[in-house]
C-alpha positions as CSV (number, residue, x, y, z in Angstrom):
1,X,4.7,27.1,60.4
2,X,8.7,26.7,60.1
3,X,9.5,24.8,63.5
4,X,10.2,21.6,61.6
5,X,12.0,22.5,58.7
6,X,15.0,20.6,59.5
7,X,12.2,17.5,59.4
8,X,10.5,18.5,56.5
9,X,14.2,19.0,54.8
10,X,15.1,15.4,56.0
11,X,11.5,14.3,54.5
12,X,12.0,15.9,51.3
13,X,15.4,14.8,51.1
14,X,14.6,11.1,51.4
15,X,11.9,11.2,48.7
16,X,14.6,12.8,46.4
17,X,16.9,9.9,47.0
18,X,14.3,7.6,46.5
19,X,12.8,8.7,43.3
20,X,16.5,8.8,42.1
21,X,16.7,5.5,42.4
22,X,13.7,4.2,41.0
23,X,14.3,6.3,37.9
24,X,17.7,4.9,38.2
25,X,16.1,1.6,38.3
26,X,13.8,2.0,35.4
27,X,16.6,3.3,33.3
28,X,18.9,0.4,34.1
29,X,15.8,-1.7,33.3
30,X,15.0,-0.2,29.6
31,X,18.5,-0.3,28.7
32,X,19.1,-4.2,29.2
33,X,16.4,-4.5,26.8
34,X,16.3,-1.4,24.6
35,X,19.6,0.1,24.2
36,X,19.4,3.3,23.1
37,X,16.3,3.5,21.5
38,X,14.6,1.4,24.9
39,X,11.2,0.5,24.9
40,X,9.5,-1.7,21.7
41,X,8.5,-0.2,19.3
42,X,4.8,-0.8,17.7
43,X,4.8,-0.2,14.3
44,X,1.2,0.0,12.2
45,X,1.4,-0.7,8.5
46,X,-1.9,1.2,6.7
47,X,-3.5,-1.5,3.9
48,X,-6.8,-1.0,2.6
49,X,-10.3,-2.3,2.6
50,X,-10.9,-6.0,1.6
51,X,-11.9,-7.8,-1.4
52,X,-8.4,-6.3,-3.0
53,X,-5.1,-7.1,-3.0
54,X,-3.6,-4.4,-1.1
55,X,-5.2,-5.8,2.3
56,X,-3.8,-9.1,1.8
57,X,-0.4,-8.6,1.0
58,X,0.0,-5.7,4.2
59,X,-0.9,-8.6,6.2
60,X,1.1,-11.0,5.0
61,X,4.1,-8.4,5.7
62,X,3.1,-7.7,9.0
63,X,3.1,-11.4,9.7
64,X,6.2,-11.9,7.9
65,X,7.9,-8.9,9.8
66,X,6.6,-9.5,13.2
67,X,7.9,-13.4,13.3
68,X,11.0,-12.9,12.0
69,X,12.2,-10.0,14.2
70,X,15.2,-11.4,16.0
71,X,16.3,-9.8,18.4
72,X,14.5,-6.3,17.4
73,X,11.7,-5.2,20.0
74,X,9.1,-4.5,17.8
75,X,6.0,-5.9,16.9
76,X,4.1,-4.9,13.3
77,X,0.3,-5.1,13.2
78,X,-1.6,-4.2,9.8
79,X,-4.3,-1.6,10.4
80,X,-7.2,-1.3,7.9
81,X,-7.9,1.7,6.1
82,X,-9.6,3.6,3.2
83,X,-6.3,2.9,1.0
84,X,-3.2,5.1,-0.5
85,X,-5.0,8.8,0.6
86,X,-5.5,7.8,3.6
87,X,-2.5,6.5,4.4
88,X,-0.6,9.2,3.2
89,X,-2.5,11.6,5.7
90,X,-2.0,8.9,8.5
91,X,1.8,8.8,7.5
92,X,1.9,12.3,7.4
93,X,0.3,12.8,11.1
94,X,2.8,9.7,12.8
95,X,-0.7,7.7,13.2
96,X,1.0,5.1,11.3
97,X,4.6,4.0,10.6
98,X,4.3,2.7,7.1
99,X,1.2,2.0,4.7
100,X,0.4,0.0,1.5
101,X,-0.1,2.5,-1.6
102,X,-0.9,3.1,-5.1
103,X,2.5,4.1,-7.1
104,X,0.1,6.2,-9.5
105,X,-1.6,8.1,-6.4
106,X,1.9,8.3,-4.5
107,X,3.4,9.6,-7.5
108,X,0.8,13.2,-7.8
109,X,1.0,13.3,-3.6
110,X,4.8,13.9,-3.7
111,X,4.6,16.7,-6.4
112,X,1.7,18.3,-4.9
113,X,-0.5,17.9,-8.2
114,X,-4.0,17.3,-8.6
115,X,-6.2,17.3,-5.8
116,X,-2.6,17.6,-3.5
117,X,-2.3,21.0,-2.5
118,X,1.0,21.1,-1.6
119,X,3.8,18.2,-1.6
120,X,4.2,15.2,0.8
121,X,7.1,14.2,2.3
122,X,6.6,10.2,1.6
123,X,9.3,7.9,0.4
124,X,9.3,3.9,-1.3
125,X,10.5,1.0,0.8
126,X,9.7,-1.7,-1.6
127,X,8.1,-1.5,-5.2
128,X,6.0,-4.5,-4.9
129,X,3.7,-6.1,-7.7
130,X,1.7,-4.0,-10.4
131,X,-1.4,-3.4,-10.0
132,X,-3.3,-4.8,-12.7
133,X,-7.0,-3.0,-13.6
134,X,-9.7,-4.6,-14.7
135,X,-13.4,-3.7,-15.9
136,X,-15.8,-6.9,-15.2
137,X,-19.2,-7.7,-15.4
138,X,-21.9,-10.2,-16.1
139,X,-22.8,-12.0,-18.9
140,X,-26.6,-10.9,-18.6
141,X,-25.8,-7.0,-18.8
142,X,-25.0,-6.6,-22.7
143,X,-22.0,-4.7,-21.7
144,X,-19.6,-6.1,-24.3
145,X,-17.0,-3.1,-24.2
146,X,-15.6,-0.3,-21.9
147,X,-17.1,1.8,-24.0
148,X,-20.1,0.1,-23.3
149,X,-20.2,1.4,-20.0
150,X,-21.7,4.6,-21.3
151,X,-25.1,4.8,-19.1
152,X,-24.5,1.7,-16.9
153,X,-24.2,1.9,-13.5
154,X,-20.3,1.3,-12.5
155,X,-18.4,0.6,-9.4
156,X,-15.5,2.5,-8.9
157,X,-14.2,2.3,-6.2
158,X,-14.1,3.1,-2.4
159,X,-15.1,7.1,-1.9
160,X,-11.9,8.7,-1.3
161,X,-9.1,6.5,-2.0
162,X,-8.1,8.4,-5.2
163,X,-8.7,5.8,-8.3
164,X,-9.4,8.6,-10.2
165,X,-5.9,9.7,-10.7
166,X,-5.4,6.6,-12.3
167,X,-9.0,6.1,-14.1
168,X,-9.8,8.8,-15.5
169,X,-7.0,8.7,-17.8
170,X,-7.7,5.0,-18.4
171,X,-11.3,5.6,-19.5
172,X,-10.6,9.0,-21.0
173,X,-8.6,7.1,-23.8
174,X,-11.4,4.5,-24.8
175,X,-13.8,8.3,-25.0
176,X,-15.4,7.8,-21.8
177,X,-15.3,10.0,-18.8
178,X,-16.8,9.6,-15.0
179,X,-19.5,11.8,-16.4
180,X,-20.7,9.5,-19.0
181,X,-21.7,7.0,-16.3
182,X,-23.8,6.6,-13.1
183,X,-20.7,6.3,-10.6
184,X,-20.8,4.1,-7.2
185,X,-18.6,4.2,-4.9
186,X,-17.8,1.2,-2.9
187,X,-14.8,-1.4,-2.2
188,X,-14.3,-4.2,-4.3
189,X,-16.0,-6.7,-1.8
190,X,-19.2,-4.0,-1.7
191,X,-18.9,-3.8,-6.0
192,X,-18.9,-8.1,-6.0
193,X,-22.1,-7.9,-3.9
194,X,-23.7,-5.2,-5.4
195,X,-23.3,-6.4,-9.2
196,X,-24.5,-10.2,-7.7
197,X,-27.7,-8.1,-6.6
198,X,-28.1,-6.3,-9.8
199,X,-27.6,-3.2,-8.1
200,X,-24.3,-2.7,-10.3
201,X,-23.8,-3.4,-14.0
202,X,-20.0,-3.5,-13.8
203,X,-17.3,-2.4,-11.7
204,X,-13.4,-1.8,-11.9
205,X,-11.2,-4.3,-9.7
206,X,-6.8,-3.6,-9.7
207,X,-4.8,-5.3,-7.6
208,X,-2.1,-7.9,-7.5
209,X,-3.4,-11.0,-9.8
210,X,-5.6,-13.1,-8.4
211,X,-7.5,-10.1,-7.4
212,X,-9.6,-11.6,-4.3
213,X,-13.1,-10.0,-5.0
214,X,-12.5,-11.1,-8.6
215,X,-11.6,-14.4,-7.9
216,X,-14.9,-14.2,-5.7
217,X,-17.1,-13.0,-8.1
218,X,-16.2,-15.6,-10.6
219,X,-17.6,-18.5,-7.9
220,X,-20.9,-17.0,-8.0
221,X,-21.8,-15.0,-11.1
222,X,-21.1,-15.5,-15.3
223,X,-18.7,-13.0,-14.9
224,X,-17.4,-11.1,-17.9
225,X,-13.8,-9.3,-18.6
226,X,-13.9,-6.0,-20.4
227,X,-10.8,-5.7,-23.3
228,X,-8.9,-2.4,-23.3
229,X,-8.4,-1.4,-26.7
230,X,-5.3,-2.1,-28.4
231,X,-3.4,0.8,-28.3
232,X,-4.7,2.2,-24.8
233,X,-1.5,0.8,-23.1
234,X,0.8,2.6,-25.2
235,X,-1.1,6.0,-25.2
236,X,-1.5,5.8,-21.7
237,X,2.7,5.0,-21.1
238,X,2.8,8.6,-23.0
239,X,1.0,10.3,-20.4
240,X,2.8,8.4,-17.1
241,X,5.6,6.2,-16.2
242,X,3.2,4.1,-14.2
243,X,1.0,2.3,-16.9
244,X,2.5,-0.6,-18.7
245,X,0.6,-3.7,-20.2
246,X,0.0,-6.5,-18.1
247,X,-0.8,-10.0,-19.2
248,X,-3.5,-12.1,-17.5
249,X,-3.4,-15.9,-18.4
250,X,-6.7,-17.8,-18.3
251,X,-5.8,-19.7,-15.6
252,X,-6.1,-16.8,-13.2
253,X,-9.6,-16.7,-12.9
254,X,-12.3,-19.3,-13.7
255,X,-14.3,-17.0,-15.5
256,X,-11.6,-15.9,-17.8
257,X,-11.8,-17.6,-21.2
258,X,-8.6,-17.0,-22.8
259,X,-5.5,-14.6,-22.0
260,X,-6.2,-10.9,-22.1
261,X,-3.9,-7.9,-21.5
262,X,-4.7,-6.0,-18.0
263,X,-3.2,-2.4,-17.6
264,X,-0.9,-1.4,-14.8
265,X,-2.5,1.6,-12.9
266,X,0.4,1.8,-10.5
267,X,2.4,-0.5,-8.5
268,X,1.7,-1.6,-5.5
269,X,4.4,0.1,-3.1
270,X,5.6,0.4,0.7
271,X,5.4,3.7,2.1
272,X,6.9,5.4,5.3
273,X,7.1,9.7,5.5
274,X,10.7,10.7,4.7
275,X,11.0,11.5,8.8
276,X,11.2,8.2,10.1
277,X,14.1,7.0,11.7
278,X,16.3,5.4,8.9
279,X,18.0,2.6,11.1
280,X,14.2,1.4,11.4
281,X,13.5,1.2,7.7
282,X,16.7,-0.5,6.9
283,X,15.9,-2.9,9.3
284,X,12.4,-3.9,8.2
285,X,13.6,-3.0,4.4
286,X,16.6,-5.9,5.4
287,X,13.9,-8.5,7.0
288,X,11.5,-7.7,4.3
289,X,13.6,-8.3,1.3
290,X,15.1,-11.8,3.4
291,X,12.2,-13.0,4.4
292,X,10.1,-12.5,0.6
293,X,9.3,-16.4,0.4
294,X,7.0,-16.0,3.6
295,X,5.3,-12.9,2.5
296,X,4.3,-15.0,-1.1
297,X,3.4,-17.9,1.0
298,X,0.8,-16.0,1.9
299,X,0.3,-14.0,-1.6
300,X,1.7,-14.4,-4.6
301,X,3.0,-10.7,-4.5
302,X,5.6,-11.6,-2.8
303,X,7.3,-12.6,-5.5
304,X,8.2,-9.2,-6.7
305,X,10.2,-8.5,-3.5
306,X,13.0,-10.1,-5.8
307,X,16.1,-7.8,-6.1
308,X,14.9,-7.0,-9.5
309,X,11.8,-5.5,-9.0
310,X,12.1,-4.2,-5.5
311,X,14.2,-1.0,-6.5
312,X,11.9,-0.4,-9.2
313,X,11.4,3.7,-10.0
314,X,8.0,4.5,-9.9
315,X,8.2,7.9,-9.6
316,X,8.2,8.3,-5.9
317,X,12.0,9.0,-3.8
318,X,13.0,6.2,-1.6
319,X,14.1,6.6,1.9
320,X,17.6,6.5,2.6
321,X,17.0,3.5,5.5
322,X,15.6,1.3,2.2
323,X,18.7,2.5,0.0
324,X,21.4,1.9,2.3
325,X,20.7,-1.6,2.4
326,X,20.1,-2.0,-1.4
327,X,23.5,-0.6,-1.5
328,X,25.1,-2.6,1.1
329,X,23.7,-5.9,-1.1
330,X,24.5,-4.5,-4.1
331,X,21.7,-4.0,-6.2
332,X,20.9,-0.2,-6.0
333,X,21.3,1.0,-9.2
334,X,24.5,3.1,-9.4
335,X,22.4,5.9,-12.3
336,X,19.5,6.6,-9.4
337,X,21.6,8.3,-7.1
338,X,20.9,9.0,-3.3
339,X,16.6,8.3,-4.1
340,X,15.0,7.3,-7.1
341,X,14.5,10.3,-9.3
């Protein structure tokens, strides 16, 4: 069985040599075009479902991000979701790089509160545009009030994505609860249809103003806007730092009759998990914060990528890729420290 072991060690010998040079080959290769870190890189940014805001504006980064890479080997896709929950568990499991969320939601993830067991490890990139709620209905359902909604059949949202951390509150201070009502889940596209085929009496719509479904709905229905009451803004900023009065001028929507106050129920926010690499997020915090005229050419919440608004505090830590270059360009406040809080 041993008579040609010199052969076989001759064999064996040659196929050592040769797979040394292939991988010598392939590592010569990935380093002309990789460096260090060879290979590109696919990054997935989470959004949400459509009809709102959230889906919109993730593309529009994407897009923005992926055409103005340079000479970084990457290439950013958006990837539809449920919304902020979801992303945070995608996050959380490295099925996604970075992911579109609620500032209200992120802000009871990291602290483990509410229906968060325990704490999550995600961090801001950019704190985007509020989201502005709104109740709407039609003109044909007598609903003249939130408190109205008392009995009525109301959309709330997609199953799962968490509005009720930042709704029950809301309602809760005009004396109506989830209880009170006949509640339907459903995304804001879903809530448009449904109210059209009187399957719905109202629904709640936040976003980034124009909402989309909104802007929708008002093509095709009488649609009407439910007022908050007068003091729910400021009773709600006792509770949370993540309400604040928004206005809504008329313009907006065609359906809107004169200028109304919307709430913020949490700004709309980039995510990442405080475990990816930090080089990576200052580079797509850098392209981001460059390139913000081609992300609002494609939404107008693009505009609140402005050096103002971007470093916002909402509640949630930044990661230290997205504060290293807010300090480099000199607009990291010098009172929030290494992260915001």
């Amino acid at each position: 069985m041993f008579r040609n072991s010199s052969k076989t060690a001759l064999f064996l010998h040659g196929c050592f040599a040769c797979l040394a040079i292939a991988l010598m080959v392939v590592t010569l290769g990935c380093d002309a075009t990789g460096g260090k870190d060879s290979g590109r890189k696919f990054i997935t940014i989470g959004t949400a479902p459509g009809g709102g805001a959230f889906a919109q504006v993730g593309n529009a980064i994407a897009n923005t991000l992926d055409a103005n890479k340079g000479d970084l080997d990457w290439s950013v896709t958006a990837q539809g979701t449920k919304g902020t929950q979801e992303n945070i568990r995608k996050l959380e499991s490295g099925e996604i790089e970075f992911g579109m969320a609620n500032a209200a939601i992120s802000y009871f993830a990291v602290r483990g509160e509410g229906a968060w067991e325990t704490p999550r490890d995600i961090r801001v990139v950019a704190t985007m545009a509020p989201n502005v709620g709104v109740f709407v209905t039609t003109r044909g359902s007598g609903i003249e009030s939130i408190a109205d909604l008392k009995g009525k059949r109301v959309v709330l949202g997609p199953s799962g994505a968490g509005f009720d951390y930042f709704l029950k509150p809301l309602l809760e201070v005009h004396g109506v609860s989830y209880d009170d009502m006949e509640v339907i889940p459903g995304n804001y596209l879903a809530a448009s249809e449904m109210i059209g085929d009187g399957k719905a009496d109202a629904a709640f719509m936040g976003g980034a103003i124009p909402i989309p479904a909104v802007t929708s709905l008002c093509a095709t229905q009488d649609v009407v806007f439910l007022t908050f009451d007068e003091d729910a803004p400021q009773k709600l900023m006792e509770q949370h730092p993540f309400y604040f009065p928004v206005p809504i001028t008329a313009d907006k929507y065609s359906d809107l009759e004169e200028d109304m106050t919307g709430i913020n129920v949490g700004n709309m926010i980039l995510v990442t998990h405080a475990n990816v690499d930090e080089d990576l997020v200052y580079n797509l915090t850098k392209l981001l914060h460059e390139h913000r005229d081609a992300v609002t050419e494609q939404h107008p919440a693009g505009k609140a990528l402005g050096a103002k608004n971007i470093v916002k505090d909402t509640g949630t830590p930044f990661h230290p890729g997205a504060i290293r270059y807010f300090r480099e360009i000199g607009i990291w406040p010098d009172s929030a420290g290494d992260d915001a809080n």
